[in-house]
C-alpha positions in Angstrom: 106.7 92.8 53.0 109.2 94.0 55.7 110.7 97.3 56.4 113.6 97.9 58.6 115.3 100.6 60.2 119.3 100.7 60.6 120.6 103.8 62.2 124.7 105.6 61.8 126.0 103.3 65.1 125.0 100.3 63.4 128.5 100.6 60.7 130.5 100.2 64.0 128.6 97.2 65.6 129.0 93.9 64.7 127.6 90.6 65.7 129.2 86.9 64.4 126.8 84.1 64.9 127.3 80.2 64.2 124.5 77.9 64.4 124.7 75.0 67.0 122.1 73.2 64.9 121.7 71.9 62.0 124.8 72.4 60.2 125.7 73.5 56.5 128.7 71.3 55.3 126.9 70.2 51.7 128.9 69.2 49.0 126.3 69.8 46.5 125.4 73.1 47.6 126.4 75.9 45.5 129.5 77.6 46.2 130.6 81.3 45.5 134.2 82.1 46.1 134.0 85.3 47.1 138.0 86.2 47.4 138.8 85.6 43.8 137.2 88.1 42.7 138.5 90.7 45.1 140.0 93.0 42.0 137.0 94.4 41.2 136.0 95.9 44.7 137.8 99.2 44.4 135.6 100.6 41.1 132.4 99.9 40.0 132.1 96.9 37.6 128.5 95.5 35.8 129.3 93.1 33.3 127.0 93.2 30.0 125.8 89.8 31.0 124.2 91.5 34.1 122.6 94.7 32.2 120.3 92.3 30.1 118.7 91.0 32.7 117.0 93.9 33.8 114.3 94.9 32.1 110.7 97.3 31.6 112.2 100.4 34.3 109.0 102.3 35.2 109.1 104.9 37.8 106.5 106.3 40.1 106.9 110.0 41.6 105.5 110.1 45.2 103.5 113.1 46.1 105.3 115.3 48.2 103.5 117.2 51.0 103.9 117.9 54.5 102.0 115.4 56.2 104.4 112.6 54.1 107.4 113.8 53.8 109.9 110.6 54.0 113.3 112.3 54.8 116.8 110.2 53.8 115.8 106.8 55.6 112.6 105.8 53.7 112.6 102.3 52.4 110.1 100.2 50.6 108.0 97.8 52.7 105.6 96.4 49.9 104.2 97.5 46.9 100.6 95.8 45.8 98.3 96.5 42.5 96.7 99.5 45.6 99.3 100.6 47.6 103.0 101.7 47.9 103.9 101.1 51.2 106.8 103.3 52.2 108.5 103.5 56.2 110.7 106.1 57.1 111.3 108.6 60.8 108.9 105.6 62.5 105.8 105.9 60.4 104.8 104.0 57.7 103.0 105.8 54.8 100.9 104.9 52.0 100.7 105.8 48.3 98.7 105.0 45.9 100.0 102.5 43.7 99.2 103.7 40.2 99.7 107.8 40.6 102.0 108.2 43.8 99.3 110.2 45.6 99.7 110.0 49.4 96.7 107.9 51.0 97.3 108.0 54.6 100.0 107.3 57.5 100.5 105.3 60.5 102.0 107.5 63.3 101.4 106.4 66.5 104.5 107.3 68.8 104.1 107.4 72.7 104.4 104.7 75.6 100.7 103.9 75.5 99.2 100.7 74.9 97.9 101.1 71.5 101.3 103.3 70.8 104.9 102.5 69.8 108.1 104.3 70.7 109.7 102.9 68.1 110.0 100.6 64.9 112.5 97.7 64.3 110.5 96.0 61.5 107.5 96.0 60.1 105.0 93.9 57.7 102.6 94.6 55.4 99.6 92.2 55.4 97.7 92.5 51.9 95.1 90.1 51.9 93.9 91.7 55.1 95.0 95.1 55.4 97.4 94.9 58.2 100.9 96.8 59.0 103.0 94.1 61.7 104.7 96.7 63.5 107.5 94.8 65.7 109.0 97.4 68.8 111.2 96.1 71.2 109.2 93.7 73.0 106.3 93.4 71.5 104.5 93.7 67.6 101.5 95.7 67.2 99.4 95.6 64.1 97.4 98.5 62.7 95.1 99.8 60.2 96.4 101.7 57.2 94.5 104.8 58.8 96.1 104.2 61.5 93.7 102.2 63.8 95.0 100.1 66.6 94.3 96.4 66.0 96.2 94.2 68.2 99.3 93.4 70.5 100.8 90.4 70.5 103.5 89.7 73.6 106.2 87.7 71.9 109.6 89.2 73.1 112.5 91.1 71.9 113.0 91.0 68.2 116.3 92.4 66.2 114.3 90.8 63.0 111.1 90.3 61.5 110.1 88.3 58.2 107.1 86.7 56.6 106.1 85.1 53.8 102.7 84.7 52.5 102.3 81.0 52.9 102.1 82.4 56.9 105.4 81.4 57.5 107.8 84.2 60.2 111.5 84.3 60.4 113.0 85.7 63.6 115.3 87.3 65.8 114.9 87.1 69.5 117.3 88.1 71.3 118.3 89.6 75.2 121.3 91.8 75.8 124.4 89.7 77.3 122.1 86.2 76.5 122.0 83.8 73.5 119.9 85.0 70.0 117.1 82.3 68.7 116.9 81.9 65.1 113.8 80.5 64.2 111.1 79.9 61.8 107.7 80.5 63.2 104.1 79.4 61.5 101.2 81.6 61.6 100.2 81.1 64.9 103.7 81.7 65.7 104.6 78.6 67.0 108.3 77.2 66.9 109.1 75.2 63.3 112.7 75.4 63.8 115.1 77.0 65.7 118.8 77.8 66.2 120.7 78.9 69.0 123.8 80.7 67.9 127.2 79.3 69.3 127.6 81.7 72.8 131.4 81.6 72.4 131.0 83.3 68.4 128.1 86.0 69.9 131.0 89.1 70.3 129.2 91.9 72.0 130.0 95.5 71.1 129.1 97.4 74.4 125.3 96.2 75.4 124.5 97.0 71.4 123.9 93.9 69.7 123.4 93.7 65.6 122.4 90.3 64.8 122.1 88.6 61.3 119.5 89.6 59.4 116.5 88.2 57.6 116.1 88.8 53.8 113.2 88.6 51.5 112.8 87.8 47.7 109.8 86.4 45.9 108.2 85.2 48.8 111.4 83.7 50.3 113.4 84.5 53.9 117.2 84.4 53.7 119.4 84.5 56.6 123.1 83.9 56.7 124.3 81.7 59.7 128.5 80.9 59.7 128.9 80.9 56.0 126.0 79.7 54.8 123.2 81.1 53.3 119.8 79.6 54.9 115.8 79.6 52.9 112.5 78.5 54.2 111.7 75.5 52.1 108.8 72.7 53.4 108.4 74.5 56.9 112.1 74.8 57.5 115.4 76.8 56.8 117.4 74.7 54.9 121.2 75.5 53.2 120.7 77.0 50.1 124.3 77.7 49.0 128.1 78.5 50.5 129.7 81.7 50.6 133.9 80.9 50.7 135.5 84.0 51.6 139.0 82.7 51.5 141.8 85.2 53.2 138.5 87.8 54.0 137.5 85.6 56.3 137.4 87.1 60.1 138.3 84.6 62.6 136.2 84.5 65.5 139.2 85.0 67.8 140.6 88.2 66.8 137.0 90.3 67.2 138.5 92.2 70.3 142.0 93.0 67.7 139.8 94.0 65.4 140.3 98.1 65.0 144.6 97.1 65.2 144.2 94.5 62.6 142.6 96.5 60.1 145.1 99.3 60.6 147.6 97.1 60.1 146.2 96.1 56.6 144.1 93.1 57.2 141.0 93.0 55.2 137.3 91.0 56.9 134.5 91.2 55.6 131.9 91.8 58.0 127.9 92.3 58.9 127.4 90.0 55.2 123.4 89.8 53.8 122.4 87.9 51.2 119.5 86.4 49.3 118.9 84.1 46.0 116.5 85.9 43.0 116.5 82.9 40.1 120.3 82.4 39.3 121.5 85.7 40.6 122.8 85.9 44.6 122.5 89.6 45.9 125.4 89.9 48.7 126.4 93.3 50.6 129.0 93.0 53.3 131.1 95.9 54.7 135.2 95.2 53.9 137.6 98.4 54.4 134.8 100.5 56.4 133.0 101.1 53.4 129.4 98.9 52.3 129.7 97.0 48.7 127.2 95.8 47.4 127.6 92.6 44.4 125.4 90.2 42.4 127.0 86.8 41.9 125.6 84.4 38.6 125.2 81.1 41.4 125.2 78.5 38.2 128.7 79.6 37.1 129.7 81.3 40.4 131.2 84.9 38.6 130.7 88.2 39.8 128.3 90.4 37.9 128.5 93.4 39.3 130.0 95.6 42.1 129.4 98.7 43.8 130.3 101.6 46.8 127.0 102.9 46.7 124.1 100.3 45.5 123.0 98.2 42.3 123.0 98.6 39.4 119.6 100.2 37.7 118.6 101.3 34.6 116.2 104.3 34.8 115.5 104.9 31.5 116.8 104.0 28.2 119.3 106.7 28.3 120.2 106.9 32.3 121.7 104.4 35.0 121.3 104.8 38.8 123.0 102.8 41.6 120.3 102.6 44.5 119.2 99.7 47.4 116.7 97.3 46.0 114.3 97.5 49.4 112.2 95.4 47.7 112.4 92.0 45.6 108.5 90.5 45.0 107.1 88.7 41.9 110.5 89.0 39.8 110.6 92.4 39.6 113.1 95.0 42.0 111.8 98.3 43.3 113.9 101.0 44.8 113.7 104.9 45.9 115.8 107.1 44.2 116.8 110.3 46.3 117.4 113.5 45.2 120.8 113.0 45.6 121.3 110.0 42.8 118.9 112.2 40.8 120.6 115.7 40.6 124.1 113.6 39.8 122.4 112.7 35.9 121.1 116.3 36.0 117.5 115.2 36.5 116.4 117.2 40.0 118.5 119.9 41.5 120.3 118.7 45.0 118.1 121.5 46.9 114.9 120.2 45.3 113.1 118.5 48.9 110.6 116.5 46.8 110.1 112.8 47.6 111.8 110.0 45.9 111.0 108.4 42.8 110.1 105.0 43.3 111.5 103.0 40.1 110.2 99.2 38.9 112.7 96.9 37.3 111.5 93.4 36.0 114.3 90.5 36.3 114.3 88.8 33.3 116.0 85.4 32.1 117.8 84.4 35.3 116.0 81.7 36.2 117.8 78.3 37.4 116.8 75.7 34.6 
């Protein structure tokens, strides 16, 4: 699975993008109102509904040593019956699955040819044992020891996502020039493709941040206008609407934005979401601040809200809200810092140890 890397400026930068394509007016799609429910954005709210659908919490404790240490930016690229695949400070590090002992690391920083000087994404390739590092310009795949395998020339990509049936969603994109959205097959040639509307791509600066790619049980999501896009029969296709009412931000008032907001106007901005069974996943920033809500699709309610993650349970006694950086075979992982830890009393806030990584399984939620 991927990994990505999203650094402090990114809060400030924001990219809108409409696709000039196909487009996603659908009366029988699924539609969640997202305004209505606006009331329970300034607290924390998980409904009982949600709570029982998440199951089994098991939790692994990653070794901790100098040569792995993951700092506050590790996320979860893939976790398989041998490895925990973990990227954070542009390396990628692996665990063992079963006892959290670290394995090995890829670190190969530098401008040579079998080197990267940086990591946007990155994949994990089970069946063969293959990390898909994408830089700037190019991907480069390695050997979880480390070994350079290959390069492969294919542009600039913001975004990087694959699914195991071979299929890649991407990102290309040039600074001042159009993004392509597109759906690649394994020999990364074109399926589909977008070109985003030039008049809705607002540019920050030169610093673009373009809609992102999600993944869940072997599925991409990508949000274009208000729609939230799948890869289904080697294409993305509408998979439900997002109406956000009043929270809307038009496309004309990007450049009023900062005097609009201090005026009181409320847009929600740099939205991702993605479909597990009946439950949407949705994070947007509204206010400055990140929320993060699950939404029941059949009956279109909200389940849950939060400032600072979902919703976890991480024992029979003990809750956590953390980032599900991973969704794969019904079941959510997530690292759990020090931080979250030492506010239930479980690891004191100087303790520098690694994050747990804890294993919920999604029960009951699927669409009938």
């Amino acid at each position: 699975m991927k990994h990505s890397y999203f650094y402090s400026f990114a809060c400030s930068i924001l990219l809108l993008t409409a696709c000039s394509g196909e487009k996603t007016a659908d009366a029988k799609l699924p539609i969640i109102n997202i305004d209505e429910s606006t009331g329970y954005f300034e607290n924390d709210y998980t409904s009982e509904a949600y709570k029982t659908l998440l199951k089994n919490p098991k939790i692994v404790q990653l070794e901790t040593k100098d040569d792995c240490l993951l700092g506050g930016f590790a996320s979860i690229c893939d976790v398989t019956p041998k490895y925990i695949v973990v990227g954070g400070d542009k390396k990628i590090y692996f665990f063992d699955a079963h006892s959290g002992t670290f394995l090995s690391k890829i670190d190969r920083q530098g401008d040579g040819p079998e080197e990267y000087n940086d990591i946007y994404f990155s994949y994990f390739d089970e069946e063969n044992e293959l990390v898909y590092i994408a830089t700037l310009k190019k991907i480069k795949s390695y050997k979880p020891d480390g070994t350079f395998v290959k390069e492969y020339p294919k542009g600039s990509f913001t975004n990087l996502a694959h699914t195991t049936d071979g299929y890649w969603g991407i990102y290309e994109r040039e600074y001042w020039k159009q993004h392509l959205i597109a759906l690649l097959d394994k020999d990364w040639k074109v399926k589909q493709s977008f070109l985003p509307d030039r008049e809705a791509a607002f540019v920050n600066g030169d610093l673009y941040i373009a809609p992102r790619f999600r993944e869940a049980n072997n599925h991409i999501y990508t949000m274009v206008d208000d729609t939230l896009y799948t890869n289904k029969e080697e294409k993305l296709s509408p998979a439900l609407v997002i109406h956000k009412g009043k929270l809307k931000m038009p496309n004309e008032i990007i450049s009023a934005l900062d005097r609009l907001v201090s005026e009181g106007q409320k847009y929600i901005q740099m939205d991702a979401a993605l479909n597990v069974g009946n439950l949407m996943f949705y994070n947007f920033f509204l206010e400055r601040g990140r929320h993060y809500t699950v939404w029941d699709i059949k009956s279109g309610k909200l389940l849950a809200h939060s400032k600072s993650g979902y919703f976890m349970p991480l024992n029979e006694e003990t809750t956590v809200n953390a980032q599900f950086s991973l969704i794969k075979n019904d079941k959510g992982y997530a690292l759990i810092s020090t931080n979250e830890l030492a506010k239930h009393g479980l690891r004191d806030e100087e303790d520098d140890s690694n994050p747990l990584l804890l294993r919920v399984d999604f029960e009951n939620f699927h669409i009938n």
